[in-house]
N, C-alpha and C positions, 0 to 999 in steps of 0.2 A: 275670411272676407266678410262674412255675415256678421263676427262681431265689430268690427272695422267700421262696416257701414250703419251698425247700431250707435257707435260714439260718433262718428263725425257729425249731425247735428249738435250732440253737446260740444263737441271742441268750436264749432261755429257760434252757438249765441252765446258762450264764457268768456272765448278768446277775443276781446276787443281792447283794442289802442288807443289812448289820446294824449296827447300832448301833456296835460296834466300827470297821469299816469308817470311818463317817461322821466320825469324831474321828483317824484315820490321815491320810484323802486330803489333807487342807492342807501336812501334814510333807512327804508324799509331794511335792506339788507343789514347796515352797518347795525341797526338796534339789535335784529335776531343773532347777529354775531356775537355783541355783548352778550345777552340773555344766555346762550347754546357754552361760549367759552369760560363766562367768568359766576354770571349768578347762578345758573344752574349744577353747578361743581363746587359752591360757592366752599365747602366743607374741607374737600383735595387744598387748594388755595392757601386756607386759613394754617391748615398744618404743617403746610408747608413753609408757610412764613414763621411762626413761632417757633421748627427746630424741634430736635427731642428734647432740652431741656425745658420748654414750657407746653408742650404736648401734652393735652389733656381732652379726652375724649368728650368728658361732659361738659365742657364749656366749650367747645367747638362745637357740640350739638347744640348749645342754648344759645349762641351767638347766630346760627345759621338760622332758626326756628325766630328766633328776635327778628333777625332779617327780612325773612320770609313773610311773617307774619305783620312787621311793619307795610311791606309794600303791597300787603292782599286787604289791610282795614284800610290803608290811603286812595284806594280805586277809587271808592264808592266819592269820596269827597275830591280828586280831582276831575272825575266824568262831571261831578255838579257842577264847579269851578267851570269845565271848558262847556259846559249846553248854558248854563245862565247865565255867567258872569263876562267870560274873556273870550270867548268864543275859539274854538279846535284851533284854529291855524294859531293863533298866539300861545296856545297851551304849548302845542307840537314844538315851536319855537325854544321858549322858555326851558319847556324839559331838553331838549335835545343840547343847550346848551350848558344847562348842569349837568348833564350826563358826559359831556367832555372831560369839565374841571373835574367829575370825580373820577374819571379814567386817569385822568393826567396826576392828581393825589396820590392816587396808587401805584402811578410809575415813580415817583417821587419816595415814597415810602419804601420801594425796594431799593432804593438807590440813596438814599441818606440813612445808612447803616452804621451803626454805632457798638463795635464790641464782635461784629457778626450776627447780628441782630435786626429784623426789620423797625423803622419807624412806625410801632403801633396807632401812634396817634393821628398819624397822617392815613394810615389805612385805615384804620373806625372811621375818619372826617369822608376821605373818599368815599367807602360803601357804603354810607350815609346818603351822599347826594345823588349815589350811584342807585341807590333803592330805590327813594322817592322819583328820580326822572323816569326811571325804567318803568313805575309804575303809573305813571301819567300815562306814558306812550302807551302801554299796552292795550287800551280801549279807544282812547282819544286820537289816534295814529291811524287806527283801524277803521276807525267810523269818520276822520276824514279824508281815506281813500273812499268809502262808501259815498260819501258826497260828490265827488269827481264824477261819478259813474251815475246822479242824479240827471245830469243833460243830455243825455240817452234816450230816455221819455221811452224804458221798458215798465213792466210792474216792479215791485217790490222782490218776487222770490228769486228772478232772473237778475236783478242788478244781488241783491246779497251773494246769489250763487259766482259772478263775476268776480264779487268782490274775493269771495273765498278763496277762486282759483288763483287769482297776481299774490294773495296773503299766504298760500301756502305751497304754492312754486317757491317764492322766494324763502320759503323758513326752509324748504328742502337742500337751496343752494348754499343758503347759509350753516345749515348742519354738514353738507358734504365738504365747507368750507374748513370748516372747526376743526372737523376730525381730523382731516389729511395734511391740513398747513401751519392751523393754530395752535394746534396740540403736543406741535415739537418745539415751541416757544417757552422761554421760562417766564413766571408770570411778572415781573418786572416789563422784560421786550413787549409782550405780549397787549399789557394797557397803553404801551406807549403806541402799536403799532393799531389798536384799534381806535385809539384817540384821534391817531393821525386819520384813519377812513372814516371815521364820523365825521370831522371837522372838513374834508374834502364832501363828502356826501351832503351835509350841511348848507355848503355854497351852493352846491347845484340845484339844493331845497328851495334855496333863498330865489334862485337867478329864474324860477317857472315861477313866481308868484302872481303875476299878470293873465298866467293861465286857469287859476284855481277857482274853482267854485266854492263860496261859502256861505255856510247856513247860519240865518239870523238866532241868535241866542231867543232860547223858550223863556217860557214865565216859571218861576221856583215852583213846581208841585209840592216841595215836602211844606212851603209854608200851611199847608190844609192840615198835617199832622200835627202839630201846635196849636193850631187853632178849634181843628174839632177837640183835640183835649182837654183842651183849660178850658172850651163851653162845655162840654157835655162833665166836667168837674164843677160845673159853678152850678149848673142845675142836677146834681147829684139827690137834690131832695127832694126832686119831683117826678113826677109818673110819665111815660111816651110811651099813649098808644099805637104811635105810628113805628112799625118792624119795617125798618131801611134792609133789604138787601147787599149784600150778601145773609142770611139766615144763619147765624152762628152764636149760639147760647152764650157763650164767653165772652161777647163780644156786644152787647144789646145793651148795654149802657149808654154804650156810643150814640144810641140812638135820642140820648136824652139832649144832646147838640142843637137838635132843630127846634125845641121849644120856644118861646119868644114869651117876655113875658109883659103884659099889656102892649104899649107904644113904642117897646123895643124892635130894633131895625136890624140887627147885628147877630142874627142867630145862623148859622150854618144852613148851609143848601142840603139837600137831599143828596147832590152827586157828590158833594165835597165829601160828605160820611159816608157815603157807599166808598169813594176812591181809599178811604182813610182805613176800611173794615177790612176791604180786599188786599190792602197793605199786610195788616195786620194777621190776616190769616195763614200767611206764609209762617208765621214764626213758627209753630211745631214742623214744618218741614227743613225747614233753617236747621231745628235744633237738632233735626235725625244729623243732620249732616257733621256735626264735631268730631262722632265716631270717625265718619271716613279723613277727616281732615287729623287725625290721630295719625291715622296709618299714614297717611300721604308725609307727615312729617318724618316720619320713621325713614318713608322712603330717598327722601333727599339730604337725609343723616346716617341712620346706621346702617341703612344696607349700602350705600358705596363705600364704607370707612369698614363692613366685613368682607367687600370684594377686593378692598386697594391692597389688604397685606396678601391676596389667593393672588394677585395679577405679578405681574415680572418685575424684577428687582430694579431694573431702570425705571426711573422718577418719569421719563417721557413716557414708556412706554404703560405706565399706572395711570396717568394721566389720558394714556388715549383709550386704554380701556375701560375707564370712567365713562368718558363722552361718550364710546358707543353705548353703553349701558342706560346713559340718560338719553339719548336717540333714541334707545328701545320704547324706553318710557314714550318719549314722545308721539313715535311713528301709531305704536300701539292704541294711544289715545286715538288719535286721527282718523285709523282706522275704524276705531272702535264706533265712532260717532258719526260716520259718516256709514258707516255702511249699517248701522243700525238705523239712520235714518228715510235710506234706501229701500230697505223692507219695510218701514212703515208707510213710508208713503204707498209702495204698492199695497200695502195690504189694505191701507185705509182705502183707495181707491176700489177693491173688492168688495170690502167688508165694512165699510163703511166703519170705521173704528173713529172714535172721538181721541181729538192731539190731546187731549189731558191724560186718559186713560194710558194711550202710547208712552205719554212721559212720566207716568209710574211705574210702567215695565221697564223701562229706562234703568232708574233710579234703585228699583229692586235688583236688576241682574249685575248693576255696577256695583251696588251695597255688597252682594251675596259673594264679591269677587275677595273682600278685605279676608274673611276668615283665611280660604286656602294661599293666600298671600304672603299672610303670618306663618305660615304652619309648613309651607314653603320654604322661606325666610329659616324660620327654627330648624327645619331638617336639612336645608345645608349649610349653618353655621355648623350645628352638631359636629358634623362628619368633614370637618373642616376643606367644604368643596365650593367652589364656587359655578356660576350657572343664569341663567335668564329668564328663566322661567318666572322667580317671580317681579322681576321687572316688565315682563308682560302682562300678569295678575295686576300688577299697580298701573300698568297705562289702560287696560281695559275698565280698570277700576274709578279712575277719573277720567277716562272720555265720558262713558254711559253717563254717569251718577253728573258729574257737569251739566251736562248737555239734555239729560234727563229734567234737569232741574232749571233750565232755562225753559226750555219747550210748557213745562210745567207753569212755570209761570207768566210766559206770556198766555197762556190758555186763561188764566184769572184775573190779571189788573187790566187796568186800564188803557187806552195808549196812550197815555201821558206820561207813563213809567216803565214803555216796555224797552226803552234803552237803560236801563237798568239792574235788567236780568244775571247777566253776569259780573256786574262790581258786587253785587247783592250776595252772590255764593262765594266772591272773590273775603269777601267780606266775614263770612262763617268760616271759611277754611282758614282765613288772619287768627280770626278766634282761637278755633283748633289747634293751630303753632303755638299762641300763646300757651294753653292749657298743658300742651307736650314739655311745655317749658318746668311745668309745674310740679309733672308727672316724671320727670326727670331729677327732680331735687326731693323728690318725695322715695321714690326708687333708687336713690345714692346713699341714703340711709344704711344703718349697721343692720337692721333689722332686716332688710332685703340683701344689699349688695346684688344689686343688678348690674350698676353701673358702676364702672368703677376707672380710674385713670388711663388706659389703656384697653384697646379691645380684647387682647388675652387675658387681662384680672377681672373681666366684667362676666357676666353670666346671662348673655342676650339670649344663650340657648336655656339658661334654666338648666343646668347641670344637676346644679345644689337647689335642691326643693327648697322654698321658705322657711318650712315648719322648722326645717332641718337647723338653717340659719338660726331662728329665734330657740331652739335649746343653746345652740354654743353660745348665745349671749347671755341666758337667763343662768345659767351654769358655769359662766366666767370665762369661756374658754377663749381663745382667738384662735378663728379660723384663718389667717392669712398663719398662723406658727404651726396650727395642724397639718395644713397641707404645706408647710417647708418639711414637717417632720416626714412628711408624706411622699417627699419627693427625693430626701434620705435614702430611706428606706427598699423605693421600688426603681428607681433609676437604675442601678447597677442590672438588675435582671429582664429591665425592657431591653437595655441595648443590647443583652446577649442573647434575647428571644429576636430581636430583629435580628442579629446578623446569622442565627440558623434558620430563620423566615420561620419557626415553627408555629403552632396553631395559638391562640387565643387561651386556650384554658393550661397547655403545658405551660404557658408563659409566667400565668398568675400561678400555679403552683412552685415553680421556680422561686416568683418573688417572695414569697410566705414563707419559704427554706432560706431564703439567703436572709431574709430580714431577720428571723430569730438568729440567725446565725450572726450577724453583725451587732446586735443589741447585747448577745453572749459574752462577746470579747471585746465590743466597749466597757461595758461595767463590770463583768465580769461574772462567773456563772454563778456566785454566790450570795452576789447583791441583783441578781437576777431573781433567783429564788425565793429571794426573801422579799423583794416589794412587787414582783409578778407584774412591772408598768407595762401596760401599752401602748405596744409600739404607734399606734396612731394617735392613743389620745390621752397619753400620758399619763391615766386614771390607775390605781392601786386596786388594790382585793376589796377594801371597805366601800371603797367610791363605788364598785360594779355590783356591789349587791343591792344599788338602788333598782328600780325596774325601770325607770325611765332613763337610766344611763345604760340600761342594755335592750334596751328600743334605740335608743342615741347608737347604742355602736354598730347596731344591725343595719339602720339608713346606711348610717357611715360607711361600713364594711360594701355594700351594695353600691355607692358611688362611688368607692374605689376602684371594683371592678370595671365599672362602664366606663370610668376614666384611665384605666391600664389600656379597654380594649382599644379605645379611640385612640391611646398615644401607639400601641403596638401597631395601628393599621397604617397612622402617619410616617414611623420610624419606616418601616417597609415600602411604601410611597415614595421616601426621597430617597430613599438607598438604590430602588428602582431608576428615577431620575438620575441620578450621581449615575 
């Protein structure tokens, strides 16, 4: 009872209604639909449309990351679009009606099939316009439900707090939606049937318009970043004793903007290069942020495409345990940020703690999340298990480090740019996708083989050390023929070490007996004898008395073993199962 009567105050000044409101929530839901069913799985989708004949793990990772990464750099310039130019309700408009056409693209795409085959090019066209709408609404959507809740006449932290409870009540009902109804839909049905709820939700948007509250479009801020640049480049060759605040050594050029030189009328104000400096200061915090926006791509690529082959053989049911997985993610954010905000508010109230300082504990405890995330990640692909753990590392890991990073910077500009905040990291992490793009064609290379067409030929866990890789190249060998000879060889005696379930180490000595034994009576014991080849790497008596081809076959020998154990513990796993 006592904590009962501790929330009812909050459920009374969050929970309010207006008319306006009531004609928003359906849009609101239809978009989290889209977002929850189709872009955030966007990777399940793509694979599924291609077929195993054009199944290819690194270009569904770089198509998804292109994706992702388009609609996190377009934030920044349609939030400017909807505060200066066209003002929210027109943007809302706009997007939500391309966001129809490219739902309706997509259902068109699975249904003009040629060969058994999807309409590629109808599907790139759709999630094309599907990206860009999505990403207009995701700020411009939000902040004008935020205006609704202006005629209220509370303060600031009480209307944002309102605004957050109707913003994520409905992402809740729209996640409980996906998982349980959308999820058994094939993705054809599925754009058709949220097409159809958008374009319903749409009308209802349209028929409250009489109700709506709208804020007059601001004045452009960033024109001041132009301008203090190319003046404070024109007087490059003169001296300013005046040090504009913010105090930042890298950054005191800027100060050369206010000069004037005789009868000239056109030099920068003092607040125009303060706004301009405080801008600028953020970029070394920006740039921490690419690491996490590394990971976070990782996360909406490889680790659903290494849970989808651990999840159940029906495509539905891969499908719905995808979604809850990217639920995790999500809830886990939500949490993450909201009750980290919890305790600073109380502590600040104690301890009197400055919000900037708060929003670098933020940013450190989400950063500190990516290692064990990875490492997470790596130990249960290894062990070919799957698990949640670290989809939770990744949702605590961009709530804090987000939300960190907004708090952060409303604490330094101005407030002429503190709507801003999050297109601005929306912005770094587009970045970071891009780079993964990079990091991805650079790690497909022969030299690594990280990536490779398929998630069983890729080596996300790091089987094959590197160094290992770059001998068999420098040395002519090919590793995809070592390890077929490889699979020769020890095949025969994994399956009879599983079917007596015996230990680990009888197994590999088993395989070591049959293997000379099988290479005996292919070629026979006297062309045996006489070129002494190895059975893994095909090398002669002359070739092994180099040292470095017997450092080469000691790695080798060594990932053999840890590769027999991991096959003997899977062979025993599904025999169990069967």
């Amino acid at each position: 009872m006592r904590l009962i009567e501790e929330f009812r105050p909050l459920f009374q000044n969050y929970v309010v209604f207006t008319k306006s409101i009531f004609f928003m929530l359906g849009l609101i839901l239809s978009y989290k639909l889209v977002e929850n069913s189709v872009l955030s799985v966007l990777i399940t989708h793509l694979t599924d449309a291609w077929g195993e004949d054009q199944y290819d793990l690194r270009k569904a990772a770089m198509v998804v990351n292109l994706q992702e990464g388009m609609g996190s750099v377009s934030v920044v310039f349609f939030v400017y679009l909807a505060d200066v130019r066209t003002g929210r309700f027109n943007m809302v408009v706009f997007a939500t009606a391309f966001s129809i056409v490219g739902l309706w693209l997509n259902f068109l795409a699975s249904r003009n099939e040629y060969d058994g085959k999807v309409s590629l090019g109808l599907l790139y066209l759709g999630l094309g316009l599907l990206t860009f709408a999505q990403a207009a609404l995701s700020e411009t959507l939000e902040a004008f439900l935020e205006d609704q809740l202006r005629l209220t006449g509370v303060d600031e932290d009480l209307r944002i707090g309102r605004k957050k409870f109707w913003w994520k009540l409905v992402s809740f009902v729209a996640a409980i939606v996906s998982l349980f109804g959308l999820s058994l839909l094939e993705f054809g049905i599925l754009t058709l049937v949220l097409a159809a709820v958008m374009w319903v939700c749409f009308i209802v948007f349209l028929l409250g318009s009489n109700y709506y509250h709208h804020e007059e479009t601001i004045e452009n801020q960033f024109k001041d970043v132009g301008i203090v640049l190319a003046r404070a480049y024109t007087n490059r060759s003169f001296h300013s004793d005046t040090e504009i605040p913010p105090h930042v050594p890298w950054l005191r050029r800027l100060d050369r903007a206010v000069i004037a030189h005789g009868t000239e009328t056109n030099s920068c104000t003092a607040a125009q290069v303060e706004t301009v400096k405080y801008l600028f200061k953020m970029l070394p915090m920006w740039c921490c942020f690419l690491a996490l926006s590394l990971v976070a791509a990782s996360g909406s690529t490889f680790f659903f495409e290494e849970a989808n082959p651990l999840a159940n053989d029906s495509v539905a049911e891969n499908d719905n345990s995808i979604l809850i997985l990217a639920n995790v993610v999500r809830f886990t954010s939500w949490m993450g940020s909201e009750s980290s905000s919890y305790f600073i508010k109380k502590l600040g109230e104690r301890m009197k703690f400055k919000q900037q300082n708060m929003g670098l504990v933020k940013i450190g405890v989400g950063m500190s999340c990516c290692m064990p995330c990875c490492l997470v990640a790596w130990g249960l692909i290894s062990n070919r298990r799957s698990g949640v753990t670290q989809f939770i590392l990744l949702g605590l890991m961009q709530g804090l480090s987000l939300d960190g990073l907004e708090s952060f910077y409303k604490s330094r500009v101005p407030g002429s740019l503190l709507s801003f905040g999050l297109p601005f990291g929306e912005l770094v992490m587009g970045i970071g996708k891009f780079m993964s793009i990079l990091c991805i064609l650079i790690f497909s290379m022969t030299s690594f083989r990280w990536f490779a067409k398929d998630i069983d030929a890729s080596r996300l866990d790091k089987n094959d050390p590197w160094p290992l890789q770059s001998v068999d190249v420098e040395m002519g060998l090919d590793v995809e023929q070592s390890d077929a000879q490889l699979e020769d060889v020890v095949s025969p005696s994994v399956e009879s070490g599983c079917d007596e379930a015996g230990d680990a180490t009888a197994d590999r000595s088993e395989i070591g007996e049959e293997g000379e034994a099988d290479d005996v009576t292919a070629d026979g014991k006297e062309a045996a004898a006489e070129t002494h080849e190895d059975p893994l790497l095909g090398l002669s008596d002359q070739s092994t008395r180099n040292p470095t081809v017997n450092i080469h076959a000691l790695l080798r020998a060594v990932t053999v073993i840890s590769r027999l154990s991991s096959r003997v513990a899977r062979k025993r796993t599904n025999s169990k199962n069967e």
